[in-house]
N, C-alpha and C positions, 0 to 999 in steps of 0.2 A: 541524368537520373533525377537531377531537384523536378527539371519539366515535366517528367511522367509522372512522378509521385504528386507532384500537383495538383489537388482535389478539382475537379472541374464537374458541371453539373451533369453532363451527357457521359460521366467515365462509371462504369462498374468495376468491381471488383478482378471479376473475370479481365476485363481487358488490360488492366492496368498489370497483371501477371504475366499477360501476353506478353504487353511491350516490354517490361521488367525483363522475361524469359530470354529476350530478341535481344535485349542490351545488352545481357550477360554474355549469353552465346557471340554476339559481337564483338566485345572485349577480347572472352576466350580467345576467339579467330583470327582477331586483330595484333594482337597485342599477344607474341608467341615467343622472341627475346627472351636470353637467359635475364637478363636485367631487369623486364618487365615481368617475371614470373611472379616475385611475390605483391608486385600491388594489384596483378591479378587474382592470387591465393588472397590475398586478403580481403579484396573485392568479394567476392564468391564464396567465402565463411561468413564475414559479417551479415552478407545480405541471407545466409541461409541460416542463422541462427536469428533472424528476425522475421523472416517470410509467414511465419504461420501468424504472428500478429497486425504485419503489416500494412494489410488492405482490408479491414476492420473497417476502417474508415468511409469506404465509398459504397458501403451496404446501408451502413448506420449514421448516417448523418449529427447524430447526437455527440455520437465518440470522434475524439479534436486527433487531427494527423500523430502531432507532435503531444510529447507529456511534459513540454513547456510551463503552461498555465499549473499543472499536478506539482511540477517539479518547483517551481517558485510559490504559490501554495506553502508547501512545507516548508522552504526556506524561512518564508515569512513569519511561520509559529515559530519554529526551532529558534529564530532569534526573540522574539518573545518572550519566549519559555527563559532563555539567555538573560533578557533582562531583565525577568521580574526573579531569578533564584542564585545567575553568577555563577550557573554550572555550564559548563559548552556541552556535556552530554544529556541527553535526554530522554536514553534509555531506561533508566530508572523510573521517570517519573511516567513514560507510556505503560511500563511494569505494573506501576503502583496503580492506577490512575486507568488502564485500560487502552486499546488502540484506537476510540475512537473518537477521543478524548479532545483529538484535534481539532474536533470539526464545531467544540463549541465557541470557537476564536469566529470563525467562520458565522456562525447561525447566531452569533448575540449581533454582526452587522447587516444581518439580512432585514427584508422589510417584514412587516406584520410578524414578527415571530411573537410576540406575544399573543394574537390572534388566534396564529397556528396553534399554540401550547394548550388555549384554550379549549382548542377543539380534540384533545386527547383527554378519553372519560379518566377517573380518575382509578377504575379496575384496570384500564391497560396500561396505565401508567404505572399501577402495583405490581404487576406477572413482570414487566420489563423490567423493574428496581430489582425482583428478586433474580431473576435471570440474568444481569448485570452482575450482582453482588457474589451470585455461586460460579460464574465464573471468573470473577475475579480471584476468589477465595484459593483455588489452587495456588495461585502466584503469591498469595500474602503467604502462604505457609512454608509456598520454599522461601522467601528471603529470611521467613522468621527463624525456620532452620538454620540457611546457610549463616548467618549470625550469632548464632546459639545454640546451636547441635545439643549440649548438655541440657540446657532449661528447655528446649523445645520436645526433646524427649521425656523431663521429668514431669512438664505437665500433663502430654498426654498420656502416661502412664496413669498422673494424679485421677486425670477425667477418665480411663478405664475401669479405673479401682472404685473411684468413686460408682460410677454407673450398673456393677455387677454390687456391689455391696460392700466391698472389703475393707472400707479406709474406717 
């Protein structure tokens, strides 16, 4: 199975399902033993709950086999994030902070980024703060809730009242 899955320059997508299909089916055939059943069943779910991503790869040359490189990537912040706050989770501060927050660990050691930065005018740089900030806004409100239910409701009651005339 590693050899099929194997990127090689002359494989398509198409073939690499052929052979993929030919393996499976040979297993099945092969391999028919009360004993061997379930490293067969588990053979044959696994690879079928990944099939529809799996040959991605030999269309797209861009996109990597494996999410190796994605998956240590994130290790790499997550423990960053670890040492500069002492928290092991860092749910909260993708919360606060946004999801894509990661990627500026990543783009402060890229080359020319300052270069790049320069070349964004300073109107698209403004639509994108604001389109940042209102979606983040949803997420500030519920934590400010879930923290405060009482004062989170008395203020926006206050800024109701206030706004129609009544305070």
């Amino acid at each position: 199975m590693a050899n099929i899955l194997n990127p090689a320059l002359d494989q398509s997508s198409e073939s690499v399902q052929f052979q993929m299909k030919c393996l499976l089916n040979w297993v099945e055939q092969t391999y028919t033993g009360e004993t061997d059943q379930p490293m067969v069943k588990n053979l044959t779910s696994y690879t079928k709950g990944f099939w529809k991503g799996l040959f991605t790869c030999y269309d797209h040359p861009h996109v990597p086999r494996t999410n190796n490189d994605h998956e240590r990537f994130f290790r790499k912040t997550k423990t960053r994030h670890r040492r500069m706050t002492g928290l092991r989770s860092w749910n909260e501060y993708i919360n606060r902070s946004g999801e894509f927050v990661v990627f500026v660990d990543d783009a402060l050691c890229q080359k020319n980024l300052l270069k790049r930065l320069q070349g964004v005018s300073y109107q698209a740089f403004r639509e994108e703060r604001i389109r940042w900030t209102s979606r983040l806004e949803e997420t500030t409100r519920r934590r400010r809730f879930r923290r405060n239910p009482q004062k989170y409701l008395q203020e926006a009651e206050t800024k109701f009242c206030t706004l129609i005339g009544q305070l």
